[in-house]
C-alpha positions in Angstrom: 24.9 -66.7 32.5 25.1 -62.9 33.1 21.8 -61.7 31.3 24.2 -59.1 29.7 26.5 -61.4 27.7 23.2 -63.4 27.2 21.8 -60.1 25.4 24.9 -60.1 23.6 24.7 -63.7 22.3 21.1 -63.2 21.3 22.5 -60.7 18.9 25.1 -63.2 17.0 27.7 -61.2 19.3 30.7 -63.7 18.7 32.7 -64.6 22.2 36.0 -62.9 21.0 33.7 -59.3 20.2 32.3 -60.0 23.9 35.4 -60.5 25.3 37.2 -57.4 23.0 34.4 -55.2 24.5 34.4 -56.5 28.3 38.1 -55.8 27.8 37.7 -52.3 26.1 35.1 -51.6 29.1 38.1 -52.2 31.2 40.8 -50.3 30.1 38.5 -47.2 28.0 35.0 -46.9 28.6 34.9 -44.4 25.4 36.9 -47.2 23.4 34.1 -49.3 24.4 31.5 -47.0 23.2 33.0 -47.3 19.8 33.2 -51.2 19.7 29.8 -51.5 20.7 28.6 -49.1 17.6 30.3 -51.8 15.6 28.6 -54.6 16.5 25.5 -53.8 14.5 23.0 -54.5 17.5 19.5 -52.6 15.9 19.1 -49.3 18.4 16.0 -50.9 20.0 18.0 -54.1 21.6 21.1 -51.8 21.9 19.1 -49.9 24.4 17.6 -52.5 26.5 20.9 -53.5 27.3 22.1 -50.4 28.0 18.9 -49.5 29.9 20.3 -53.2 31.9 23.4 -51.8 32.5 22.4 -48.8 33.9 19.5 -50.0 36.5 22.2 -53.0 37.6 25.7 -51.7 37.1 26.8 -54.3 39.1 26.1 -57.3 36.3 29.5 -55.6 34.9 31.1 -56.2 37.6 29.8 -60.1 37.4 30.1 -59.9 33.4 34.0 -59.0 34.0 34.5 -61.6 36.9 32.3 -64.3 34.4 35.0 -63.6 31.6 38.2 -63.9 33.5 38.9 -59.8 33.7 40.4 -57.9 35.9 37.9 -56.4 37.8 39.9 -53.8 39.6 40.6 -52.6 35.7 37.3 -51.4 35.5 37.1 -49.0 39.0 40.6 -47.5 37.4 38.8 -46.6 34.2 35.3 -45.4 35.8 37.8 -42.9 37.8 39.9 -41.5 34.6 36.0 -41.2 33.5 35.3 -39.0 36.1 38.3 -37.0 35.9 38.1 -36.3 32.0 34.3 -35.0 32.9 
């Protein structure tokens, strides 16, 4: 299992949240930013995932593929990212 959805379980995040935020991730990362604040993950775990995602970026990529998302999704949003900064 991707050791970030296994981060996510570990913190009672249902499947349907993990799969609303995957999703979120893949269309708006700044959408996603505001699902994850919802989750109620306590700041210290929320940043050890986050520190995760941002020494391996690629488990997203292998987070997306694990949940059946359109990968492709993702590189679209990381560009309107980029653009907006």
């Amino acid at each position: 299992m991707n050791p970030i959805i296994q981060m996510l379980k570990e913190e009672n995040v249902s499947e349907e949240k993990i799969n609303e935020l995957f999703e979120a991730l893949t269309e708006n990362p700044l959408m996603a930013m505001g699902i994850i604040q919802q989750l109620g993950i306590p700041p210290e775990k929320l940043q050890a995932i986050m520190g995760v995602v941002m020494t391996q970026p690629n488990l997203i990529q292998e987070a997306v593929e694990e949940l059946g998302l359109d990968f492709s999704k993702v590189e679209a949003a990381k560009a309107k990212l980029k653009e907006g900064l």
